[in-house]
DOZAFI-924597 format. One record per residue (C-alpha): residue number from 1; residue in one letter; z, y, x. Coordinates in nm, 3 decimals. Example, Ala and Ser with C-alpha at 12.3 -4.5 7.8 and 13.67 -1.06 7.14 Angstrom:
2
<pt pos="1" code="A" pz="0.780" py="-0.450" px="1.230"/>
<pt pos="2" code="S" pz="0.714" py="-0.106" px="1.367"/>
END
This chain:
70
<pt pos="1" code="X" pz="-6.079" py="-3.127" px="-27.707"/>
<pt pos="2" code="X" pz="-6.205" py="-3.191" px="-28.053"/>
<pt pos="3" code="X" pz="-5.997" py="-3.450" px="-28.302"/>
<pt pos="4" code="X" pz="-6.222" py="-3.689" px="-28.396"/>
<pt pos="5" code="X" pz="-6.238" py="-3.642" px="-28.756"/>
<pt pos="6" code="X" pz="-6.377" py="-3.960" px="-28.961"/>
<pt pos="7" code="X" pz="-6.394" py="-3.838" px="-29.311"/>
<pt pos="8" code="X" pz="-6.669" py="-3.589" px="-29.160"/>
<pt pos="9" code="X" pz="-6.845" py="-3.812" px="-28.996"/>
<pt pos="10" code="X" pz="-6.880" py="-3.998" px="-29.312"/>
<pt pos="11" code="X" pz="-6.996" py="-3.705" px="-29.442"/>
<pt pos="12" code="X" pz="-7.274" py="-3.614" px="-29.215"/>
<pt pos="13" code="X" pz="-7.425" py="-3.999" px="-29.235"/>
<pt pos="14" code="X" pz="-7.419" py="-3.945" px="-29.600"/>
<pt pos="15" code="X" pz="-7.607" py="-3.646" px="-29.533"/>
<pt pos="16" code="X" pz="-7.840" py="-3.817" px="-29.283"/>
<pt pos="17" code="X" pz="-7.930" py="-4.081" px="-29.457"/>
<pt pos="18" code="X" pz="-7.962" py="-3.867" px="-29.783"/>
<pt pos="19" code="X" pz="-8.243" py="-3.620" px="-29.595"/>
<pt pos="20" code="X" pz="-8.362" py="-3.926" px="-29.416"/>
<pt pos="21" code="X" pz="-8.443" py="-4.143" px="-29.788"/>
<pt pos="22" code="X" pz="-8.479" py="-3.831" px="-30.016"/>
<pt pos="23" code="X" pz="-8.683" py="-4.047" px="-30.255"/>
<pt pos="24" code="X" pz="-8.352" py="-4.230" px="-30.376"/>
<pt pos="25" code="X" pz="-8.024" py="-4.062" px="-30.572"/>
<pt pos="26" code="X" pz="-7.784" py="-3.949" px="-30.335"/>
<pt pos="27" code="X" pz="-7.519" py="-4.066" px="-30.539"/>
<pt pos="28" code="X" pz="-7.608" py="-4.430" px="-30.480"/>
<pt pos="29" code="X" pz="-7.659" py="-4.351" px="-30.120"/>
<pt pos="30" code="X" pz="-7.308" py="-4.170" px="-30.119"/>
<pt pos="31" code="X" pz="-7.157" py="-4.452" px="-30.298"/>
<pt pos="32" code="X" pz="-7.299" py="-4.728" px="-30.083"/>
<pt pos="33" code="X" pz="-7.217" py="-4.545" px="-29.786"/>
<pt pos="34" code="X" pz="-6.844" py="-4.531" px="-29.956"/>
<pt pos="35" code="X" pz="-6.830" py="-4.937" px="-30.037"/>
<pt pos="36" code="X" pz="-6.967" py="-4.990" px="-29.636"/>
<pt pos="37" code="X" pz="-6.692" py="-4.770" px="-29.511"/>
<pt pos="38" code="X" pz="-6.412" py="-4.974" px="-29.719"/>
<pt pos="39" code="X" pz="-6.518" py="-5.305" px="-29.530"/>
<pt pos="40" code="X" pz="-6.407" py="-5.161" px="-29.188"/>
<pt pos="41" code="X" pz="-6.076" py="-5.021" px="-29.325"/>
<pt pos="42" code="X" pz="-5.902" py="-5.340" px="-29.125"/>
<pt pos="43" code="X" pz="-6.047" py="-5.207" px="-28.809"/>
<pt pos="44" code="X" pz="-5.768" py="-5.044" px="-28.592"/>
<pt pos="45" code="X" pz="-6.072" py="-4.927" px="-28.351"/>
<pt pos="46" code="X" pz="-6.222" py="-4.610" px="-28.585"/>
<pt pos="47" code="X" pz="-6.464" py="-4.447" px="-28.324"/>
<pt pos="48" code="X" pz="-6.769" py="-4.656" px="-28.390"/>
<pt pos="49" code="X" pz="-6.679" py="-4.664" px="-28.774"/>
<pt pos="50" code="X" pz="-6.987" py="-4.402" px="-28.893"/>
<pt pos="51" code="X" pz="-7.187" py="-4.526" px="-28.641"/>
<pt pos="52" code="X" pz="-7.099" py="-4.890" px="-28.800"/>
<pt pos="53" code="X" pz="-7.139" py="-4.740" px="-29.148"/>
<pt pos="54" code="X" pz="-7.485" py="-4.598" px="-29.118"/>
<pt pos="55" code="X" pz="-7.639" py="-4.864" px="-28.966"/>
<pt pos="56" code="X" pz="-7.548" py="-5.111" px="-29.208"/>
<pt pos="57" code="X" pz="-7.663" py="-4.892" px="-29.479"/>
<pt pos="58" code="X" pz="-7.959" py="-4.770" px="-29.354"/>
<pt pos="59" code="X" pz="-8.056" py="-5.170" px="-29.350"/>
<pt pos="60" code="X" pz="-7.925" py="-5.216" px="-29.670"/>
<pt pos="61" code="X" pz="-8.193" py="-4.885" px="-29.834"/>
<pt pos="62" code="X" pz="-8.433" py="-5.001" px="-29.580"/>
<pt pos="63" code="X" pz="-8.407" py="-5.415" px="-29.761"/>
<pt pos="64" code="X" pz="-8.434" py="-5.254" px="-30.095"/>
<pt pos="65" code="X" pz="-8.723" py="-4.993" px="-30.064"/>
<pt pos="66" code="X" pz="-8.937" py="-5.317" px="-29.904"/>
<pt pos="67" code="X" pz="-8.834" py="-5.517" px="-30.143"/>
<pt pos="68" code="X" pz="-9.002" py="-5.268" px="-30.441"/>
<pt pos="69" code="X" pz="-9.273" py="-5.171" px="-30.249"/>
<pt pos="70" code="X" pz="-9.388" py="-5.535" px="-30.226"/>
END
């Protein structure tokens, strides 16, 4: 059985969400993806953590690229 490894799976949503917006820096996408991952450091349940992460910063790009496009 695999370890569940959460640093990785930080890792892959950066790189997700990095091919997903390629329009926009990757080092603010790494760096918000880094500032979303330091509110859930309270949470004693980590396996939905990424999951969590990407969502919330997907919205986040997705707010701000309406917002200029507009």
């Amino acid at each position: 059985m695999r370890e569940f490894s959460e640093e990785r799976a930080i890792g892959e949503v950066v790189a997700r969400l990095t091919a997903r917006y390629p329009a926009l820096d990757p080092t603010l996408i790494a760096a918000s993806v880094r500032q979303a991952h330091e509110a859930f450091t309270s949470c004693t349940v980590r396996d939905f953590v990424p999951l969590l992460v990407e969502r919330h910063v997907r919205e986040e790009l997705d707010e701000g690229l309406r917002a200029t496009a507009v």
